[in-house]
C-alpha positions in Angstrom: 11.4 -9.3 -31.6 11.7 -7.5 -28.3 14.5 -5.1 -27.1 15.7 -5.3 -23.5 16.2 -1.4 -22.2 16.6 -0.6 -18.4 14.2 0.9 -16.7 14.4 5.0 -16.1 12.6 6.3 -13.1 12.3 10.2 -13.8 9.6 10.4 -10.9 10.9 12.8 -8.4 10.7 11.5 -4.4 7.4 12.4 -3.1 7.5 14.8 0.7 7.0 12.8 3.6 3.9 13.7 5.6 2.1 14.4 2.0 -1.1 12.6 3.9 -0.8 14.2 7.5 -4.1 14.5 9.2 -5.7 13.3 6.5 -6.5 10.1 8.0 -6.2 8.5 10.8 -5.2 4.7 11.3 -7.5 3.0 13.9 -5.9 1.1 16.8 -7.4 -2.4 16.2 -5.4 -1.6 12.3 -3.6 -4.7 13.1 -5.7 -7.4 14.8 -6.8 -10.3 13.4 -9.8 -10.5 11.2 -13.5 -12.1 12.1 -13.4 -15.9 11.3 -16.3 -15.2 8.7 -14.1 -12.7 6.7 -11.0 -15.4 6.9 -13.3 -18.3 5.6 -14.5 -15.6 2.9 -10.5 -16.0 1.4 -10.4 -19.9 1.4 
């Protein structure tokens, strides 16, 4: 037997910018990927 309870989030909001200048996201980020790597997923 289960029991249903709902869930509690106690986590507190993480800062924005926690990352900054850690990394950087390259231009291309968003272009389409080589047909080899797209046959890869089929």
């Amino acid at each position: 037997m289960g029991e249903y309870k709902p869930i509690v989030n106690n986590k507190q909001l993480r800062p924005f910018g926690l990352c900054v200048r850690e990394f950087t996201v390259p231009e291309d980020f968003d272009d389409l990927l080589p047909e080899d790597i797209i046959n890869a997923f089929e």
